[in-house]
C-alpha positions, -999 to 999 in steps of 0.1 A, spaced: -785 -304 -587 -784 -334 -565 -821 -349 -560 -821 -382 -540 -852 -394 -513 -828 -389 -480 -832 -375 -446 -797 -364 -430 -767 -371 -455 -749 -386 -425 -775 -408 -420 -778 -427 -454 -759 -456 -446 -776 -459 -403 -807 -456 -423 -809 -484 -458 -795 -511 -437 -822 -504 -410 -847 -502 -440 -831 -537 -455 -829 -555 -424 -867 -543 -423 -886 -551 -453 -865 -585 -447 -868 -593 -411 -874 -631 -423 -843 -632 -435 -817 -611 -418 -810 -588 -391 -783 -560 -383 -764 -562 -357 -741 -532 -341 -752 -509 -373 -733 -523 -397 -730 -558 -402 -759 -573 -422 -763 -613 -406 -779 -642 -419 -805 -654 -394 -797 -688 -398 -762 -684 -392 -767 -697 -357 -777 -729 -367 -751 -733 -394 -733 -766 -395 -711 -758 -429 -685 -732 -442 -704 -699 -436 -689 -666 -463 -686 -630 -451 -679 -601 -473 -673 -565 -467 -675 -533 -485 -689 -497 -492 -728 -490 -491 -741 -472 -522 -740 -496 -542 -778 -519 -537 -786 -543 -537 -753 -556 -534 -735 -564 -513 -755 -565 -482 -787 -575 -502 -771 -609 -509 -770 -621 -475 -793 -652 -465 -790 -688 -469 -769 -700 -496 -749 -672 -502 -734 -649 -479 -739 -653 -439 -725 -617 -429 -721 -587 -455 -698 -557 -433 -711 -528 -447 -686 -494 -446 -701 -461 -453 -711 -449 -494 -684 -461 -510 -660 -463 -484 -647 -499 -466 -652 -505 -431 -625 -511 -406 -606 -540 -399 -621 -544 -363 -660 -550 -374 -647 -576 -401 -631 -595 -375 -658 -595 -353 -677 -604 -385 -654 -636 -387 -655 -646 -351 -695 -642 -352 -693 -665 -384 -671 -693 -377 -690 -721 -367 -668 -747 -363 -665 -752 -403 -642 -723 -410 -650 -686 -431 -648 -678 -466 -638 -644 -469 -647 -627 -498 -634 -595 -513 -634 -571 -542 -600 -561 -557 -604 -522 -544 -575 -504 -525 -598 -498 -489 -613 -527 -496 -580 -550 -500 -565 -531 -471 -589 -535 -445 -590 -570 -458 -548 -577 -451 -552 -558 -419 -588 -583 -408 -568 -611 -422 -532 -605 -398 -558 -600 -368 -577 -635 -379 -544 -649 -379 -530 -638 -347 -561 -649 -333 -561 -690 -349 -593 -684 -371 -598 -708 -400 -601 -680 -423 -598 -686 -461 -599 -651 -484 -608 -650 -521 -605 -620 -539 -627 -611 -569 -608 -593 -595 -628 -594 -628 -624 -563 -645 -604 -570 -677 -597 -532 -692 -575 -521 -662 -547 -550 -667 -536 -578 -686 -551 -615 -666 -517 -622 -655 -518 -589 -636 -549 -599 -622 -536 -578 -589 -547 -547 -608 -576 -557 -621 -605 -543 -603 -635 -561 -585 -670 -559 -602 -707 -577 -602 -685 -609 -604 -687 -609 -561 -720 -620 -566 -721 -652 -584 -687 -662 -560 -713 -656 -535 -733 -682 -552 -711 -710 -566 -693 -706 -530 -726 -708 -507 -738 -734 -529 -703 -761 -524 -708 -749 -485 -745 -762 -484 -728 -793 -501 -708 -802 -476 -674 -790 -487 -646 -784 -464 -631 -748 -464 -605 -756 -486 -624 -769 -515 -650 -741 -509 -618 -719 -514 -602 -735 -544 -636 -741 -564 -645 -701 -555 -614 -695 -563 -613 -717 -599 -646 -697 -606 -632 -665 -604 -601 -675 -625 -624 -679 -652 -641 -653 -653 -645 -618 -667 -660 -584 -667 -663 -551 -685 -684 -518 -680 -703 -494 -708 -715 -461 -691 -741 -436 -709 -740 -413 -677 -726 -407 -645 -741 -409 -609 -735 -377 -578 -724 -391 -543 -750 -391 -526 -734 -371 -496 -713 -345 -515 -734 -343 -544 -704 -344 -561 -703 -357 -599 -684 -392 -606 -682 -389 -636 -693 -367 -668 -707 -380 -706 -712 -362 -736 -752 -369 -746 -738 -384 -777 -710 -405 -758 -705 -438 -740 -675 -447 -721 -665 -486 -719 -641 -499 -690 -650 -471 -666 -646 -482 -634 -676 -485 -604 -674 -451 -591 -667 -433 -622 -626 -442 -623 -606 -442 -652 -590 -471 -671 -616 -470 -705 -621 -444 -733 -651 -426 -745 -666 -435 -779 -699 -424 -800 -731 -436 -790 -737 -472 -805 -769 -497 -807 -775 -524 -787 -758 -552 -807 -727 -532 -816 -725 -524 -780 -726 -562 -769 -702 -571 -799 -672 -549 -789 -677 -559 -755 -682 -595 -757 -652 -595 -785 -629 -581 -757 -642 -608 -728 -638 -639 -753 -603 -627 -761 -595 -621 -725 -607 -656 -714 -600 -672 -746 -636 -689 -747 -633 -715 -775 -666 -725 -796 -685 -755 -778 -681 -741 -745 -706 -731 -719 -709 -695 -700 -728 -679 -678 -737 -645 -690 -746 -614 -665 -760 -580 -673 -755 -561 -646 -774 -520 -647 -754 -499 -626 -787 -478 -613 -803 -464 -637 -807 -481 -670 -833 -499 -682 -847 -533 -677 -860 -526 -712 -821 -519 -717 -805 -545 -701 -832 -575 -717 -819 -561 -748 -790 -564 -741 -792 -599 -726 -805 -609 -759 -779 -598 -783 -757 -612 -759 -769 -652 -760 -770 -641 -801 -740 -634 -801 -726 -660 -781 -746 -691 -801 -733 -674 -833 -699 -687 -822 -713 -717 -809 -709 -706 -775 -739 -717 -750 -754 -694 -723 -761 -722 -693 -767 -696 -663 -776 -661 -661 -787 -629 -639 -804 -601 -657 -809 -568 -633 -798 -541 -613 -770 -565 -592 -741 -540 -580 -754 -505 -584 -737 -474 -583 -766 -447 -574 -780 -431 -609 -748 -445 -632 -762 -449 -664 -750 -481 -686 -741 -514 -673 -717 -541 -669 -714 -570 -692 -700 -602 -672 -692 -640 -684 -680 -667 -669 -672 -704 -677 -697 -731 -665 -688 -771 -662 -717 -796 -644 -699 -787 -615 -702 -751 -612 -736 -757 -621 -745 -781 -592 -735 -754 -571 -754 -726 -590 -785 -745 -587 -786 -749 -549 -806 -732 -525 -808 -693 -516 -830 -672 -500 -815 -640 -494 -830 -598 -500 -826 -600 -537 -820 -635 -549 -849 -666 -541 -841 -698 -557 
């Protein structure tokens, strides 16, 4: 049985982005019910970002908006994209002179309503650049990176791409050095226990109490296998074995390292985990430089997390350590 905090179930998406742009009326406001807007866009003399996809999955993506990240989050019903005609207008409201990053996760409504935004944005003579995040290393090989699915790794493009923008870059070396992030990097997913949609009530997925699944996918999708039950430290080191090997990390280099809770683990949990992780990594002389611990990119009551590395030069972290002020990430 399906126990969630909710008024009408046709409501849920009206009524978090009305609570979000509430508790953060400092910060950003929603305009025409979905799109989530920085309020400094306005004055915005840079490259300004704009991402889209499916609700249900807070704080991201819509929690990331604010300065130094993302200027206009379009925000599509639970886990569904939105149309084509509200990113547009997301574009046209965002370009301010500079040119739009577009940023998008590698999943099928998501990617279409991004080629359909980006034919309109074209017709139109926007200077629209899109990135696509594709992280998830268990559902192809990297050079079938066009299969591989789109994780928490959105977030720190958000970052590293709002960060050269406050620099000064032009869109096409905010585009290329996004894009040079999130060719080096790499995500996978452990799940103790599945989440209901929080409009059917319907199950995403099902676990065994003594079973995990690793490389399931953000709304309970296949692509992974189910295993016994293992600790902390054996958890991180199958993972992290598989992410080194997919990136081919070498010892002396630098990372950043995210654990990610998909809803409702720990922070207990996902500290531990964190832990074993930058053990793990120094063991192999591998540095952690940068890192976000926390529930990132949720989906509802999933259970497990998502362990998420990517490589760090000065660079990357010049970028990293600018300004943001947005819902769920002050720095």
């Amino acid at each position: 049985m399906m126990k969630k905090f909710m008024n009408k179930p046709e409501d849920l998406t009206k009524e978090l982005l009305e609570g979000l742009a509430m508790a953060n009326e400092e910060i950003i406001e929603l305009v025409d019910g979905h799109l989530v807007v920085n309020k400094k866009l306005k004055d915005a003399d840079r490259v300004t970002v704009v991402t889209l996809g499916g609700t249900g999955h807070e704080p991201a993506l819509q929690g990331f908006v604010g300065e130094g990240m993302v200027d206009i989050a379009v925000c599509g019903d639970i886990f569904a994209a939105p149309g084509p005609e509200s990113c547009l207008k997301a574009l046209e409201m965002a370009d301010k002179g500079k040119g739009v990053l577009f940023v998008v996760l590698n999943h099928a409504g998501d990617m279409l309503t991004a080629k359909l935004t980006m034919k309109e944005a074209k017709a139109k003579n926007l200077n629209v650049i899109k990135v696509v995040t594709q992280e998830d290393i268990t559902t192809a090989p990297r050079d079938d990176a066009d299969n591989r699915r789109g994780f928490v790794g959105c977030v720190p493009v958000y970052k590293i791409a709002g960060g050269a923008a406050r620099q000064g870059k032009t869109l096409e070396e905010v585009a290329a050095i996004a894009q040079k992030f999130a060719d080096n990097m790499g995500a996978i997913s452990v799940s103790l226990t599945g989440a209901t949609h929080p409009v059917t009530g319907g199950s995403l997925a099902v676990l065994e109490d003594d079973e995990m699944g690793v490389g399931m996918g953000q709304h309970g999708e296949g692509g992974g296998y189910k295993i016994p039950m293992k600790t902390s430290a054996e958890t991180v080191a199958l993972l992290m074995e598989k992410l080194l090997k997919d990136l081919d990390v070498k010892k002396g280099e630098r990372l950043m390292c995210i654990v990610n809770g998909c809803g409702a683990t720990t922070l207990m949990e996902m500290l531990i985990t964190y832990r074993d992780s930058v053990l793990y990594l120094k063991e192999r002389g591998i540095e952690v430089v940068a890192n976000m611990v926390g529930e990132i990119l949720t989906v509802q009551e999933t259970g497990g997390y998502q362990l998420f590395i990517a490589r760090m030069d000065d660079e990357f972290l010049s970028y990293w350590d600018e300004y943001s002020y947005t819902p769920y990430y002050k720095s």
